[in-house]
C-alpha positions as CSV (number, residue, x, y, z in Angstrom):
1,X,-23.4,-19.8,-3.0
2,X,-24.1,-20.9,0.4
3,X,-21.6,-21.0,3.1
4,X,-22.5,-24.3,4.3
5,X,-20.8,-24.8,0.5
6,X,-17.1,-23.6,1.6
7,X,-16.6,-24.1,5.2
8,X,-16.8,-26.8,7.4
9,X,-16.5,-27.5,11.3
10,X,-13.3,-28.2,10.7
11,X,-12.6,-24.7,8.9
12,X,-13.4,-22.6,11.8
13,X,-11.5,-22.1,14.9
14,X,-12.1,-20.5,18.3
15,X,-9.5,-18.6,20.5
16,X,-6.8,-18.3,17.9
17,X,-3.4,-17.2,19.0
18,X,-1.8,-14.8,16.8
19,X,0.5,-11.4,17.5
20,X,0.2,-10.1,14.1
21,X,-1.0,-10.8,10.8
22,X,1.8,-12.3,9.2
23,X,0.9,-15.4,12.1
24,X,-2.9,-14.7,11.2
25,X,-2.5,-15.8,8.2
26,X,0.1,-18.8,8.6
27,X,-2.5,-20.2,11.0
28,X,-5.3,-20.3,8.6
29,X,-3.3,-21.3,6.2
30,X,-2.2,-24.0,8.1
31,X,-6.2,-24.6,9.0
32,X,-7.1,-24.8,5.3
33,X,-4.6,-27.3,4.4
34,X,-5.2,-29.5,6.7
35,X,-9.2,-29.5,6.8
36,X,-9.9,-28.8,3.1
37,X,-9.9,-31.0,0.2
38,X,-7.1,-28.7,-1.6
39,X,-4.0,-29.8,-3.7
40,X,-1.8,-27.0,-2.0
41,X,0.0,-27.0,1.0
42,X,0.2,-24.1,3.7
43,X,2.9,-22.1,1.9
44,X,1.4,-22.1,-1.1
45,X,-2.4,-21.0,0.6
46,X,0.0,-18.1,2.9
47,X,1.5,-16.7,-0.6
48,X,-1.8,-16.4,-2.6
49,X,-3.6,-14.8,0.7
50,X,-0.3,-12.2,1.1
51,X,0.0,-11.9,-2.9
52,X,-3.8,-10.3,-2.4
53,X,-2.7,-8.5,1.2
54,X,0.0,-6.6,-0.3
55,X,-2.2,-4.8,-3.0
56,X,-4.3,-3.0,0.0
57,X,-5.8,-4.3,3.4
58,X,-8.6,-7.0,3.2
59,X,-9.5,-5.0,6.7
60,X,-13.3,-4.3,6.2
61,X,-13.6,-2.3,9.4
62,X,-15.5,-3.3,13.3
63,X,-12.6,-5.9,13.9
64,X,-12.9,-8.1,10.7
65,X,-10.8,-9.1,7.8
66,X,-11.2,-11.0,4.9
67,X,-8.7,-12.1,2.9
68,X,-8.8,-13.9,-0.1
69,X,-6.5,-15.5,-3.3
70,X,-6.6,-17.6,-6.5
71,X,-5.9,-21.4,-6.5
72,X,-4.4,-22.3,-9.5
73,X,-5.7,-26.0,-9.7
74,X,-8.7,-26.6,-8.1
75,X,-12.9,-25.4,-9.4
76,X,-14.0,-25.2,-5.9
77,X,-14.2,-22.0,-3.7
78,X,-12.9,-22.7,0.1
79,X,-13.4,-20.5,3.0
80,X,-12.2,-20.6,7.1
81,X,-12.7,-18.2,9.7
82,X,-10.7,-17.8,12.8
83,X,-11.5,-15.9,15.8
84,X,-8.3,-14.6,17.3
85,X,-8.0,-14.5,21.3
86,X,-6.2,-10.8,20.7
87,X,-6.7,-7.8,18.2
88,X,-4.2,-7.6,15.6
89,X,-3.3,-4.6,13.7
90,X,-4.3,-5.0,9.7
91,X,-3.7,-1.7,8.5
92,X,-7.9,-1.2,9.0
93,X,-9.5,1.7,7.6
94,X,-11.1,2.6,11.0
95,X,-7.9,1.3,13.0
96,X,-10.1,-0.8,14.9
97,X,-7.6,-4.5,15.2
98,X,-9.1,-7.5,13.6
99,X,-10.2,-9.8,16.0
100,X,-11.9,-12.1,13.2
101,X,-11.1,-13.2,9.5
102,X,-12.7,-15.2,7.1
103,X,-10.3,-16.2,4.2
104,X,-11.6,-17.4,1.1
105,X,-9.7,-19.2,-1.8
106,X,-11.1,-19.0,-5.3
107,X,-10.1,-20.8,-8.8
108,X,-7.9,-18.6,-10.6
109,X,-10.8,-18.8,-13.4
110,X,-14.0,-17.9,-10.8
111,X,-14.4,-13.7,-10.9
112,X,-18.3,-13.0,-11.0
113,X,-18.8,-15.6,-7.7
114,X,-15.8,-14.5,-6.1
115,X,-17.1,-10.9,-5.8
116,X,-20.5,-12.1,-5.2
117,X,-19.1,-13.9,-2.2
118,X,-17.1,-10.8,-0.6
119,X,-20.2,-8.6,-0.9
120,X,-22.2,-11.3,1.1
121,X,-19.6,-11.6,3.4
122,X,-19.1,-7.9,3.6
123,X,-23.1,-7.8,4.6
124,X,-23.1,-10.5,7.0
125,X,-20.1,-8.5,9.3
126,X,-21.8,-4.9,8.9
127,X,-24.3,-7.0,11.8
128,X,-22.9,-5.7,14.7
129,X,-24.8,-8.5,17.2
130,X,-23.8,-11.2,14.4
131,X,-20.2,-9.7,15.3
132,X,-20.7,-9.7,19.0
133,X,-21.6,-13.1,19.1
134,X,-19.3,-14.2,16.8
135,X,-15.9,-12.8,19.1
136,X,-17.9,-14.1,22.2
137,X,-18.0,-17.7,20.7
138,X,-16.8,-20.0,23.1
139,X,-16.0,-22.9,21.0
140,X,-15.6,-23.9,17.5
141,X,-19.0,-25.7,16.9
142,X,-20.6,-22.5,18.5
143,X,-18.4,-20.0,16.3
144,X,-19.7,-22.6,12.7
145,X,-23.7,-22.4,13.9
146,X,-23.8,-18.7,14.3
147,X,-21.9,-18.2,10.6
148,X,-24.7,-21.1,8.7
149,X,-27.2,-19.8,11.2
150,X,-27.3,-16.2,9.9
151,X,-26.4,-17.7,6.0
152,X,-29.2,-19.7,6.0
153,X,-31.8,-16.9,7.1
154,X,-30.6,-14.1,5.0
């Protein structure tokens, strides 16, 4: 699974102001339902992402989270990153804040992809200049290049 398969332009977002996770999340949330061709609204997208949140930190260390939850109706995967204009605490392993998140939505059915998708994810941000480029991003069409950019050459 390619990225170019989950996100869109219109799933990533520059600059993103948020003073803790909680508002992390309601903002992708919020980004997700209205971008993505999803039957549920931004309550429902919050719940399943905190549901997953509350059974251990989706804080992968160097400033990134990624969390993730099931869709109950739906048989496509859907994915949005943020960059946030401030660190947030996420209860990191490394206490470094997260200053970028990339939150995926899976079926409810989908297992093997779903942790195929978190491992690739998990390589792509152990790239500390894919990183640095990523939080210096300066727009949203800048921030969507970098992430197919490095997908489509690893």
């Amino acid at each position: 699974m390619r990225l170019s398969d989950i996100i869109s332009p219109d799933l990533v977002v520059t600059n993103v102001q948020a003073k803790s996770k909680k508002r992390a999340f309601e903002t992708i949330s919020d980004v997700i339902a209205s971008n993505a061709d999803i039957s549920m609204g931004a309550n429902d997208i919050f719940d399943s992402l905190i549901a997953r949140e509350r059974l251990g930190t989706t804080a992968i260390g160097h400033g990134i989270a990624i969390p993730h939850g099931r869709v109950k109706e739906g048989s496509k995967t859907i994915g949005a990153f943020v960059q946030l204009s401030e660190g947030i605490d996420c209860d990191a392993l490394d206490d470094q804040d997260v200053k970028l998140i990339f939150a995926v939505l899976v079926p409810e059915k989908t297992n093997e992809e779903h942790l195929q998708l978190l491992a690739r994810l998990a390589q792509m941000f152990k790239n500390s200049d894919l990183r640095e480029k990523l939080l210096a991003a300066p727009d949203n069409k800048t921030l969507y290049d970098l992430l197919i950019q490095w997908d489509q050459t690893h």
